[in-house]
Backbone bond lengths (Angstrom), bond angles and torsions (degrees), N, CA, C in turn:
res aa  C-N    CA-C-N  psi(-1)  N-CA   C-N-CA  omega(-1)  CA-C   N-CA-C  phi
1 X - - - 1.452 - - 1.530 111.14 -
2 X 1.034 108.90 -22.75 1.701 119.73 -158.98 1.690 90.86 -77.98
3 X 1.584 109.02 -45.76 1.575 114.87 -152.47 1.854 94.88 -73.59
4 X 1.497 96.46 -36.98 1.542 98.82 172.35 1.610 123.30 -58.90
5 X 1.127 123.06 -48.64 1.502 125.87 142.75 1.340 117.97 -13.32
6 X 1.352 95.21 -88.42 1.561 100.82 -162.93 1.909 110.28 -63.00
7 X 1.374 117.89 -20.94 1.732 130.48 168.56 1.458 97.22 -48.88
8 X 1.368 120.75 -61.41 1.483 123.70 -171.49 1.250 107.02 -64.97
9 X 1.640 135.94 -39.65 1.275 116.34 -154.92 1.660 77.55 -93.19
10 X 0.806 162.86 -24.14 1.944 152.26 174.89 1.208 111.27 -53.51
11 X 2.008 104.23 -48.74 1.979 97.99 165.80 1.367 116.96 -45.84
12 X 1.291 96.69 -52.83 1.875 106.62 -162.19 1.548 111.86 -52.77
13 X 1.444 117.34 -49.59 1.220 122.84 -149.53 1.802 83.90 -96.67
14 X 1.151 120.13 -6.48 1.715 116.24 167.91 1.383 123.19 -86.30
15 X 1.642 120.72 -13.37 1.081 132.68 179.00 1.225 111.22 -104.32
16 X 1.406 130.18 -44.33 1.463 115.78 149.89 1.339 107.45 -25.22
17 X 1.711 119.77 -92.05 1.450 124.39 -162.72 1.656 113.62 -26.04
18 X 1.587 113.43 -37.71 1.158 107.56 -176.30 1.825 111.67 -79.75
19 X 1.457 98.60 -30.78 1.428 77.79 169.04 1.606 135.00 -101.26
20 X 1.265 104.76 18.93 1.154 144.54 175.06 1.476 95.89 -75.97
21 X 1.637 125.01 -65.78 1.325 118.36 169.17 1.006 133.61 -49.20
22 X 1.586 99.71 -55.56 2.104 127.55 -175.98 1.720 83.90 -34.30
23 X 1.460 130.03 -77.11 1.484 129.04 164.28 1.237 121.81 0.45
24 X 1.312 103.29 -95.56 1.093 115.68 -160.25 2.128 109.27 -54.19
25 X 1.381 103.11 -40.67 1.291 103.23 171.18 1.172 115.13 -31.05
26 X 1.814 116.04 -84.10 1.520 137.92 178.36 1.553 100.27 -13.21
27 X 1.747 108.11 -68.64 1.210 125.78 -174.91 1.091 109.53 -20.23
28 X 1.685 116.61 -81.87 1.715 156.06 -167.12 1.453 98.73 -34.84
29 X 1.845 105.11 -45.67 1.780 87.58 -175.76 1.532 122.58 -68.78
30 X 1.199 126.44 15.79 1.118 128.78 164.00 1.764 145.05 -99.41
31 X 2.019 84.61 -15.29 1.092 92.46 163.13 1.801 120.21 -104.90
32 X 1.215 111.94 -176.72 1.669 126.83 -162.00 1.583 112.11 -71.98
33 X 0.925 151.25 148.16 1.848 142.55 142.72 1.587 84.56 97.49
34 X 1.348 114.18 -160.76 1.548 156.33 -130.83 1.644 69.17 -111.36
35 X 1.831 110.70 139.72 0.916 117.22 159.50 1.716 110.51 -121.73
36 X 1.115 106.50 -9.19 1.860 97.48 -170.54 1.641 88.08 -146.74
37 X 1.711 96.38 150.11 1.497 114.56 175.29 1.270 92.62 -141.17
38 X 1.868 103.93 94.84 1.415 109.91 146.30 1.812 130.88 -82.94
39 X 1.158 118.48 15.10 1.319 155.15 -163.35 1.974 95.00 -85.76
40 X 1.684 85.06 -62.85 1.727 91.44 -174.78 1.852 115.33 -67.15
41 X 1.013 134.74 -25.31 1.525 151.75 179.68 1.548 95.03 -48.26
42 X 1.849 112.37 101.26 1.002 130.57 154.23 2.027 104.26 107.89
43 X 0.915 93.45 -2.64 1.724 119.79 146.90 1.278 112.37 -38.13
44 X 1.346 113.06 155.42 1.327 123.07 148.92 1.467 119.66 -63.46
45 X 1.096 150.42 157.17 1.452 145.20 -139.21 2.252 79.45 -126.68
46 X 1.093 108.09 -38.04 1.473 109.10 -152.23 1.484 83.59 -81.41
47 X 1.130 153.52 -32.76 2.011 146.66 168.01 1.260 110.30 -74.78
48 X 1.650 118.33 20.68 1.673 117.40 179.99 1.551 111.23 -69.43
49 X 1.309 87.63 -58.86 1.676 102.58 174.67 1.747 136.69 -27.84
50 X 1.916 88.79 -77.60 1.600 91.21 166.04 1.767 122.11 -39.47
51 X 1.711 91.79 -58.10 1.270 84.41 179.75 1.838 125.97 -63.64
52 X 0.784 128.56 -36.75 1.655 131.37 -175.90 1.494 98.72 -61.42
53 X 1.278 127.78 -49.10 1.136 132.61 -179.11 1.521 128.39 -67.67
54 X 1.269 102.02 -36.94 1.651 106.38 171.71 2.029 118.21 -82.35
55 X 1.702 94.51 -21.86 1.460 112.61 -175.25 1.936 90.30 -80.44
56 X 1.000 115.93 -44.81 1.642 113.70 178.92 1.460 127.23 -124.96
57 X 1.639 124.17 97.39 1.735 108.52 -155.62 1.633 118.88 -76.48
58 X 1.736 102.17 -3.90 1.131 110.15 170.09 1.892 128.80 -63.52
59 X 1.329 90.34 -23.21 1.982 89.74 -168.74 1.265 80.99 -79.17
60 X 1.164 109.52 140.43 1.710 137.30 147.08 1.343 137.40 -76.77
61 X 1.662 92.07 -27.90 1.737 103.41 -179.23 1.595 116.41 -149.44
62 X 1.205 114.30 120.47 1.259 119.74 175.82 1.519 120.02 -123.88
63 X 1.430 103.87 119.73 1.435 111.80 -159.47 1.870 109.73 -110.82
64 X 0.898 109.25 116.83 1.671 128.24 144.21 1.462 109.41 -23.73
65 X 1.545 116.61 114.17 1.283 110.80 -172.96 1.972 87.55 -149.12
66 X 1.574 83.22 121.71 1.826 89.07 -172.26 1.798 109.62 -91.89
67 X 1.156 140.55 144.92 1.293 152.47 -153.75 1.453 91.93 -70.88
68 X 1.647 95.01 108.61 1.730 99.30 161.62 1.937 87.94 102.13
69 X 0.998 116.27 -2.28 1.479 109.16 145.08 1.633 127.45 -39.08
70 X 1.122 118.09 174.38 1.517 112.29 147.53 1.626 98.90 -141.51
71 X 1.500 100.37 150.89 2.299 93.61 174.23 1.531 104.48 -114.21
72 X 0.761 129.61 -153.74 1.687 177.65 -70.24 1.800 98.17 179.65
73 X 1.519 116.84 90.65 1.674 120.62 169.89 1.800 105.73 -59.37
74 X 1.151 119.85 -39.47 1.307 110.84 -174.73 1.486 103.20 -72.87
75 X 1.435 95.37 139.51 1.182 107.04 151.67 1.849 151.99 -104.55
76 X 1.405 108.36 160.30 1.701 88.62 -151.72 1.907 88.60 -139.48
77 X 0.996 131.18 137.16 1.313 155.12 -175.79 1.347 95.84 -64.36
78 X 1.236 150.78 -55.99 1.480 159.52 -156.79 1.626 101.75 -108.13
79 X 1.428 111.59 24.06 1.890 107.75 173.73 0.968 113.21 -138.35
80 X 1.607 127.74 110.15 1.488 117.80 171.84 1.784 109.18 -110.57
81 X 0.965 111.45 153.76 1.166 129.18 165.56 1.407 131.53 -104.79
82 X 1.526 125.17 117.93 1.240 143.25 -143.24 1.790 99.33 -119.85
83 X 1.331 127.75 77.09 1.050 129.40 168.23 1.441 146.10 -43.15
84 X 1.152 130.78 53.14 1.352 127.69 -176.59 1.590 156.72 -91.22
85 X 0.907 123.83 124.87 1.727 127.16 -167.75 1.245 113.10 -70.19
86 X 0.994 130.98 134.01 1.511 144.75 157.29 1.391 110.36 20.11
87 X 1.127 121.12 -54.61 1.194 139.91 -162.25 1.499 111.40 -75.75
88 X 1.418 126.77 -15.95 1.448 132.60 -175.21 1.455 110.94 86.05
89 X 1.623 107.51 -4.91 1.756 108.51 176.76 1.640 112.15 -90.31
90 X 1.316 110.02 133.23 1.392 118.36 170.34 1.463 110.92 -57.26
91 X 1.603 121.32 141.57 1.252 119.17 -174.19 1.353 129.82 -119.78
92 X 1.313 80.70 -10.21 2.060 110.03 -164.85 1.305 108.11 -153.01
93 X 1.695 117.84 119.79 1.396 132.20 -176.81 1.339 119.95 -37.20
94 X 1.367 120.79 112.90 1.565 125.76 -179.15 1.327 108.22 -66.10
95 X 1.737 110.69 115.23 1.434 106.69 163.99 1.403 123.89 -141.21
96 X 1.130 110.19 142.07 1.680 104.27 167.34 1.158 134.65 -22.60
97 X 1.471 120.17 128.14 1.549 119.94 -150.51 1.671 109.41 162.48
C-alpha cells in the first residue's frame, strides 16, 4: 500500500513539473536569447551559472534550487532556475522563468 502511495504522489508531483514547464515554455517564447539548457541535466549544479549566463546575456539571475524546494510562480525573462539533488547534479532542464 505504502509503494502505491508513494507511485501516486511521483505521478502527481511529475505532472505538475510538466505543466509547470508546458508554462514556462509558452512563456519563454517571448523572451530574448536561449531559453532552455537541456545540455546541463546531470551536470554539476555549481558550472550552471557561467554557462546560462554566457549562453544568454540577458538572465540576470540564476538560482540554485535543491530537490523538493518550491520557487517563485511568477515568471520573469532574466530568471532561470537550476534544479538540483543532493548530489550537486542538475536534474531538471534549466529554463527561463
Amino acid at each position: 500500500m505504502a509503494a502505491t502511495i508513494q507511485t501516486r504522489v511521483m505521478g502527481i508531483a511529475l505532472l505538475f513539473f510538466f505543466l509547470l514547464s508546458a508554462t514556462s515554455i509558452a512563456q519563454a517564447a517571448t523572451c530574448k536569447g536561449k531559453s532552455a539548457w537541456p545540455e546541463l541535466v546531470g551536470k554539476d549544479g555549481s558550472t550552471a551559472e557561467a554557462i546560462i549566463k554566457a549562453e544568454n546575456p540577458r538572465v540576470n539571475f540564476v538560482f540554485p534550487v535543491t530537490e523538493g524546494s518550491t520557487v517563485r510562480k511568477n515568471f520573469d525573462c532574466r530568471r532561470v532556475f537550476v534544479w538540483i539533488k543532493p548530489n550537486g547534479k542538475i536534474y531538471l532542464v534549466p529554463r527561463l522563468g
